[in-house]
N, C-alpha and C positions, 0 to 999 in steps of 0.2 A: 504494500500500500504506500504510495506517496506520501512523502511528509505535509505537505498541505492539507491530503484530505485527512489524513489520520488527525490533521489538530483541526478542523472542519468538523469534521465526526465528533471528536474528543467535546471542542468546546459547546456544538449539540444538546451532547448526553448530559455534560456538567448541569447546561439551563435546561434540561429536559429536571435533572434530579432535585434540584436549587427550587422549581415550581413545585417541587412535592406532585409531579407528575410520572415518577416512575421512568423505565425506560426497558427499549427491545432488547436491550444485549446483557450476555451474563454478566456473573460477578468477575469471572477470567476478561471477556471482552472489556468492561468497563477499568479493569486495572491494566490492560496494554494500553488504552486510549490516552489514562492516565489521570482518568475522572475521579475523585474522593467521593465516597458515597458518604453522606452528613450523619455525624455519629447524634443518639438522643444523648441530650444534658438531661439529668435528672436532679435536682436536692430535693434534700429536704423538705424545705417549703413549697416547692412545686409542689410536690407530691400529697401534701396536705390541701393544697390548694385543691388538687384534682378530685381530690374524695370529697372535698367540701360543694366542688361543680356538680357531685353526681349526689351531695345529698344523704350520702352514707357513713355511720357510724364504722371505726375500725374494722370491727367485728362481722360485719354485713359487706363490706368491701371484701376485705378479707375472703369472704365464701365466693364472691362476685368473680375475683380471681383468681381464684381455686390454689392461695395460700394460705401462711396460718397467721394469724392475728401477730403473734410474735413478729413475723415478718415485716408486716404495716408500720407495727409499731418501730422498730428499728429500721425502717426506711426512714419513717418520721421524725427520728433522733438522730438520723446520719449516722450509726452504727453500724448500718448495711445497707447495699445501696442493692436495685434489681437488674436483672441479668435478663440477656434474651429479649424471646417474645412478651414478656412480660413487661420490661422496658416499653418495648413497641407499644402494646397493647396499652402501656398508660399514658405516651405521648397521643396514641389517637382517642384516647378518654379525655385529653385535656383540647384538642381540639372540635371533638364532637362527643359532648357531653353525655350525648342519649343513644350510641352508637350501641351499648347493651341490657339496653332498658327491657327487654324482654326478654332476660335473665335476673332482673332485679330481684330480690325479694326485699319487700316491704315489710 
């Protein structure tokens, strides 16, 4: 591939991932291009934040995302922070609050 289109492509994929619009190429494609896929920031107070968007107590969260309360809690103290999908899944809790509202329990 030519060096133009490869930074043509690259820089693309960058503003395709930067929109939070995803992209067609793997995770191998996207690291030859030389794209950085945006890592989730989490603290503390995020994360208190987000439970407080969705309205639920530690404990109710906790079941929500099939951790243990301990867990909440020492996210919430900065003692431990979340890993994975888990991450994921509370960065798009904090952008669309109601994304598992039909797993809640009330």
């Amino acid at each position: 591939m030519r060096k133009n289109m490869k930074e043509a492509m690259g820089s693309l994929a960058q503003g395709l991932m930067e929109a939070g619009l995803g992209s067609p190429f793997t995770e191998k494609e996207l690291n030859e291009l030389g794209v950085k896929i945006p890592e989730v920031e989490l603290t503390p107070g995020k994360i208190k934040s987000v439970r407080a968007k969705v309205n639920l107590s530690q404990s109710v969260f906790a079941r929500l995302l099939n951790v243990s309360v301990s867990s909440v809690r020492q996210w919430e103290q900065g003692k431990r922070f979340p890993t994975g999908s888990t991450k994921v899944l509370l960065d798009l809790l904090d952008k669309e609050p109601h994304i598992l509202d039909y797993r809640a329990i009330r």
